[in-house]
C-alpha positions, 0 to 999 in steps of 0.5 A, a space after each residue: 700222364 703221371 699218377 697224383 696223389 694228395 693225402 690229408 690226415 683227420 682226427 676223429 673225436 672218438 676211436 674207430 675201426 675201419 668197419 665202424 668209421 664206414 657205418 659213421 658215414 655210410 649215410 652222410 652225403 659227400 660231393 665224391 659219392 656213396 662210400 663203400 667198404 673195399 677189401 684192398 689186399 689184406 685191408 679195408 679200406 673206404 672207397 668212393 666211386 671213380 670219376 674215371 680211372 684216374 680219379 678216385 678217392 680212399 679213405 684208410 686208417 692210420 697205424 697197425 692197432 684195431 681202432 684208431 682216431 686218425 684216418 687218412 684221405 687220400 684223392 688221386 688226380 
């Protein structure tokens, strides 16, 4: 079976981090699940819980500054 991936880019109206954009959403209700903050090597990311275990999806910054406005939404199916 191969592994999928489909990504979509948002824009936020304000600049985050990955820290502060968790705390944005922490509380909203999502049909993935509760969102977490997961240290994945050397970055945070925003994990949801995995339907099984090829299916799970990520929330990350995009570029290499601190804060940013743009986050992508990556799902694997």
């Amino acid at each position: 079976m191969a592994l999928c991936v489909k990504i979509n880019n948002i824009k936020a109206n304000n600049s985050y981090s990955i820290e502060s954009f968790y705390k944005a959403i922490k509380d909203k209700h999502f049909s993935a699940g509760v969102p977490s903050l997961t240290k994945y090597g050397a970055a945070s990311i925003i994990t949801f819980p995995a339907i099984d275990s090829q299916n799970q999806v990520w929330i990350m910054k995009n570029g290499l500054s601190t804060k940013s406005h743009k986050f992508s939404i990556q799902k694997s199916y």
